[in-house]
C-alpha positions in Angstrom: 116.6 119.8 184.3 115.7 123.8 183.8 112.1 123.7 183.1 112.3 127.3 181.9 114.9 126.6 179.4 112.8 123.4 177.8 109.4 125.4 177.8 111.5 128.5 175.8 112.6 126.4 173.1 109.6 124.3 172.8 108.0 127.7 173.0 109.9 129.0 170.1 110.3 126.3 168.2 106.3 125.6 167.7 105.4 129.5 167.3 108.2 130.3 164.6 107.2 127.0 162.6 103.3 127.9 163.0 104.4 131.6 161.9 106.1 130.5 158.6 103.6 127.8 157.7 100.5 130.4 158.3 102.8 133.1 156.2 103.6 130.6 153.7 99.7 129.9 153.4 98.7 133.4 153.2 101.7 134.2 150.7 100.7 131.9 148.3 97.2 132.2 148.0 96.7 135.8 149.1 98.6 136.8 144.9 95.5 135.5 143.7 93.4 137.8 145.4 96.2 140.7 145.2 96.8 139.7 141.2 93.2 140.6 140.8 93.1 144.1 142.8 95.7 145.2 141.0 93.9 144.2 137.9 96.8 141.8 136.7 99.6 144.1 137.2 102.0 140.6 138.6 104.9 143.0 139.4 102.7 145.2 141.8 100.6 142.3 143.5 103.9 140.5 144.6 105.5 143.7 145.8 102.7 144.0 148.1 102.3 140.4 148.6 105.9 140.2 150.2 105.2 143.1 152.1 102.2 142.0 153.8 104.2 139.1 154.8 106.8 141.1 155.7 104.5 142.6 158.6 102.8 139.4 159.2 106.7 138.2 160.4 107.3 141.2 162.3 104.0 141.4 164.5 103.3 137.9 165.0 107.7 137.7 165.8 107.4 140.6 168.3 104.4 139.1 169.8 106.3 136.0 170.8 109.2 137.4 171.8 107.1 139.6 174.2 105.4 136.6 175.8 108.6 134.5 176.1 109.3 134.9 179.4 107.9 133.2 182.4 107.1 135.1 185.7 105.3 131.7 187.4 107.7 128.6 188.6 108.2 125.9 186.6 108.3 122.4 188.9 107.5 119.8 186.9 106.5 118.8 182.8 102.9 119.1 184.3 103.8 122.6 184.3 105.5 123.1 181.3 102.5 121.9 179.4 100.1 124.0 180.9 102.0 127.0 180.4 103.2 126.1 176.2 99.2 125.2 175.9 98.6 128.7 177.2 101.3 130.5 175.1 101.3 128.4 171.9 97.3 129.0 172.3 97.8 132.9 171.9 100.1 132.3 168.8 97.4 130.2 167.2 94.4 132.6 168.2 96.4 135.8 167.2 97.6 134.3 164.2 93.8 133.3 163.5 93.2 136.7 163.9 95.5 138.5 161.3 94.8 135.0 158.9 91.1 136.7 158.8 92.1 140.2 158.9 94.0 140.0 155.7 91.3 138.2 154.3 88.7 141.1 155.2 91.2 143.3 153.5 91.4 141.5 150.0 88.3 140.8 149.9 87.5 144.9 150.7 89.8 146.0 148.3 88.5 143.4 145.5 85.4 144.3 145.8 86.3 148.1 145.3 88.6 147.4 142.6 85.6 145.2 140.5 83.5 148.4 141.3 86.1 150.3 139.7 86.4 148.6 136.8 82.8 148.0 136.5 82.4 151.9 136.6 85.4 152.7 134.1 83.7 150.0 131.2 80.2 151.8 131.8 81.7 155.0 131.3 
C-alpha cells in the first residue's frame, strides 16, 4: 500500500469538506452583518458576501495545495496519522484564523456604518 497516496486523499478530502462547511457558515450568517452595513441594500450585501467567499475558497484552496506534499517517509498508518493531524491541524487553525478575521471586519465596518447613520439623522 502507498502511504503517500492514502495520506493525499485523506488530506484532501478532510480540508476541502472543512473549507466548504466553514464557507458555508460564514456565507450564511456573515449577510446579516453585511445586510446591515450596507444599510439594507440586499443586492449589494450578497455581492459582497459571495465575494468574500470567493477569497475565503481561493486562500484557504491555495494553502492546501501548497502543503500537500510530503518531503518525510511514510512507513506505516502510525505515520500517516501523525502527519494528517499535523496538516489537517493547520487547515483548522488557519481557517480559525480568517473565521475571526472576517468577523473583526464586519463588525469594524458595522460599527462605522451605525456611526454614519447616527451622524447623517443628527444632522
Amino acid at each position: 500500500m502507498n502511504y503517500f497516496i492514502l495520506t493525499y486523499v485523506i488530506y484532501l478530502l478532510v480540508s476541502i469538506a472543512l473549507t466548504v462547511w466553514v464557507a458555508k457558515v460564514l456565507f450564511k450568517n456573515g449577510r446579516i452583518f453585511l445586510v446591515d452595513i450596507f444599510h439594507g441594500n440586499n443586492e449589494l450585501a450578497d455581492s459582497v458576501n459571495k465575494l468574500l467567499v470567493v477569497g475565503f475558497y481561493l486562500v484557504n484552496i491555495g494553502y492546501m495545495s501548497l502543503a500537500l506534499k510530503e518531503y518525510g517517509s511514510i512507513g506505516s498508518m502510525q505515520v500517516v496519522v501523525e502527519v494528517l493531524s499535523y496538516k489537517v491541524g493547520w487547515i483548522i487553525l488557519i481557517l480559525g484564523g480568517m473565521h475571526f478575521l472576517n468577523l473583526v471586519i464586519f463588525f469594524k465596518l458595522r460599527n462605522r456604518a451605525k456611526r454614519e447613520k447616527a451622524f447623517t439623522i443628527n444632522v
